[in-house]
N, C-alpha and C positions, 0 to 999 in steps of 0.2 A: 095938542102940543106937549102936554105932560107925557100921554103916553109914547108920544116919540122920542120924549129924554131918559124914560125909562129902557125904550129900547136901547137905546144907544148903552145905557150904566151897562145894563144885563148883558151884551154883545161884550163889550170892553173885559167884563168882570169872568166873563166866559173863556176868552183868548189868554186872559192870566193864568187862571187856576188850572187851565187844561194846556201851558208851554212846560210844564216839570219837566217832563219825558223826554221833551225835545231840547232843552236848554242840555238835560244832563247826557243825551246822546254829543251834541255840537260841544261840550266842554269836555267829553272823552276822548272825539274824535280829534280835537285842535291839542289835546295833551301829548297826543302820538307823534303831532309832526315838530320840526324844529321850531326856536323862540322866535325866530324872526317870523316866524308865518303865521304864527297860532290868533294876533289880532285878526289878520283877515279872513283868517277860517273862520272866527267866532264871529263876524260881523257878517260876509257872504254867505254865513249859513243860517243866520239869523232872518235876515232878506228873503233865501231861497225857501224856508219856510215858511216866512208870513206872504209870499205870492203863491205859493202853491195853496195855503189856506184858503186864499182869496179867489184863485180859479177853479177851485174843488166846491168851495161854498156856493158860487156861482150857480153852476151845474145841479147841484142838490138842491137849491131854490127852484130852480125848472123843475129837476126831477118830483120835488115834492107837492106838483099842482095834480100830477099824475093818479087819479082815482084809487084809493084804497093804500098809496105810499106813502101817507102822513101817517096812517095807525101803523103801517108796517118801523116807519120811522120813529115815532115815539119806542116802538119796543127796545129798536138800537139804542134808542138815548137813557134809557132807562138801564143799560146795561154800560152805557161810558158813564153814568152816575157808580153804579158799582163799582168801575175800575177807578175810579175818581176817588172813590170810599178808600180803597184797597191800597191806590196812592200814599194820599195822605194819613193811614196810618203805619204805610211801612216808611215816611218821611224822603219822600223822595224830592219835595222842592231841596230840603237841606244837602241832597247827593250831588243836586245840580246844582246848587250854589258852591261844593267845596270845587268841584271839577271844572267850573269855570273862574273858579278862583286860583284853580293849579297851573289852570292853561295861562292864565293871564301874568304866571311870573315864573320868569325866565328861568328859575333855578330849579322848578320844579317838573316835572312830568318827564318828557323825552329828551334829553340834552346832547344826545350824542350828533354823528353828521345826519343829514336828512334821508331818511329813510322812503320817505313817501311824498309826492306833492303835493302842493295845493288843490291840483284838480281832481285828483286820488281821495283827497278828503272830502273835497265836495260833493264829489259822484256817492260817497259811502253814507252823508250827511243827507241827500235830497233821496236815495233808497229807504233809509231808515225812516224819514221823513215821510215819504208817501204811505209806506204801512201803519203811521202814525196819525196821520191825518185825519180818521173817521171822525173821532170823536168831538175835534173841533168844527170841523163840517157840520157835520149834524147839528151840533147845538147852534150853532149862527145861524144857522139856515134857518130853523127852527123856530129861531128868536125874530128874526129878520121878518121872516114871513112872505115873503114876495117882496119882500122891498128892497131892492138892488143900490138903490144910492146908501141906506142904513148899515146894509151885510159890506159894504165898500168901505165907507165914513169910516164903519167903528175898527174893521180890520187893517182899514190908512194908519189909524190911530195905535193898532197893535204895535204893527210893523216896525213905527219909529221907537216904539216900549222898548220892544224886546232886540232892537238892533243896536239902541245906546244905552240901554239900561238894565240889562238882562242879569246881569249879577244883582242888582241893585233891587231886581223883582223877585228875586228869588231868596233875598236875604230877607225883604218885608214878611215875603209868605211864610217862610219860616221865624220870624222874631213873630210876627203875628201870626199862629195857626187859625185864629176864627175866621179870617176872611177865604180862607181856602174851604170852611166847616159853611160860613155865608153862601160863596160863589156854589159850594155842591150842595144849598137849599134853593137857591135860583134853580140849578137846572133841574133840578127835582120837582121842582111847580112847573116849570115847562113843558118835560117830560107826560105829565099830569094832564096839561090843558091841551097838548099836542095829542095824548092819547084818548083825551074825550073830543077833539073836533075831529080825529080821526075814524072814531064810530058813527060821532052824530049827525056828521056835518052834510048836509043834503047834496052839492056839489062830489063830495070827494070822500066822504066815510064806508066804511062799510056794513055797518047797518044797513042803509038804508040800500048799497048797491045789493045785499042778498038778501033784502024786503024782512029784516029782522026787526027795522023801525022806521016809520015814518020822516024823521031826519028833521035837522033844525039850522035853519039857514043863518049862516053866522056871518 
C-alpha cells in the first residue's frame, strides 16, 4: 500500500517539475491572440497536453515490457534529468509563470484586432506539445511501471493541476526552487533503478539477453 502511494507522490511530483516548458510555450502562445480568447487558449491547451501525456504514457508503458527498452529507456531518462538540471538553472518555471501571467491580463501581450484564432493556437500549442512530451512520458511510465490505473490516476490528477492552477504551479516552483531540486532527485533514483532493472532484469535486461549475466528476477 505504501508503495503505491509512493507511486502515486513521485508520478504527481514528476508531471510538475517537467510542465515549465509546456506552461511557458501555452502562455506565449495565448499572449499572441486577442484578450478575449487567451483564457481558453490557456485552459484547452492546458487539457491538450495533459491527454496527450496520458496517451503517450500509455504506449511507452507497453512499449517498455519490450526486451532490452527499459535500459534503452532509462538512458533517455537520464538525459530529461539533464534538461531538467539545465531547466531549472536557466529559471524557466519563472518564464512560464510571467507569460502566463501576461496572457491572463488583458492589457498586456497582443491587444490589437485578432490576428490568429483559436484553433491557430491550439494547432501551434498540441505541435509544440508533441515534441515536448518525451520527457514526461518517460518518467511516468517509468514510475508507473506497467500499472495503467497509477500512470492514469496520477496524470487525471495532473490534468486538473495544470488546467486550474497552472499559474499557481508555476509561481510555488519558483517561490520554492527545492521542490523542482526534490522532483530532479526523484527522477534521478528512477532513472537509476530503471537502469539497473534494465541490465539485470531476467525477463527484459540486457545482460542477461547478450549472456553478460545471469539476470535477477525482479
Amino acid at each position: 500500500m505504501i508503495e503505491t502511494y509512493l507511486g502515486f507522490g513521485k508520478i504527481i511530483i514528476a508531471d510538475l517539475i517537467l510542465s515549465g516548458d509546456n506552461a511557458l510555450v501555452i502562455g506565449m502562445v495565448a499572449a499572441s491572440l486577442a484578450p478575449e480568447l487567451r483564457k481558453k487558449a490557456i485552459l484547452y491547451g492546458m487539457i491538450v497536453a495533459a491527454v496527450l501525456r496520458i496517451v503517450f504514457a500509455v504506449i511507452a508503458t507497453k512499449l517498455l515490457a519490450i526486451p532490452g527498452i527499459l535500459f534503452v529507456g532509462s538512458l533517455l531518462l537520464f538525459w530529461v534529468c539533464w534538461r531538467l538540471y539545465q531547466e531549472i538553472r536557466e529559471g524557466i518555471d519563472a518564464q512560464a509563470e510571467l507569460a502566463l501571467e501576461a496572457a491572463s491580463d488583458p492589457a498586456s501581450g497582443y491587444t490589437g484586432a485578432p490576428r490568429r484564432t483559436l484553433v491557430s493556437a491550439l494547432i501551434s500549442i498540441t505541435i509544440a506539445d508533441v515534441s515536448m512530451s518525451l520527457d514526461n512520458v518517460l518518467a511516468v511510465a517509468a514510475i508507473a511501471d506497467g500499472d495503467t490505473q497509477m500512470l492514469v490516476f496520477g496524470l487525471g490528477l495532473a490534468i486538473i493541476l495544470m488546467a486550474f492552477a497552472a499559474t499557481m504551479i508555476m509561481h510555488l516552483l519558483t517561490k520554492f526552487p527545492w521542490i523542482s531540486w526534490l522532483g530532479l532527485c526523484v527522477l534521478v533514483y528512477v532513472a537509476s533503478e530503471m537502469m539497473y532493472r534494465g541490465f539485470f532484469d531476467t525477463a527484459h535486461g540486457v545482460g542477461p539477453m547478450f549472456g553478460l549475466v545471469e539476470g535477477i528476477n525482479f
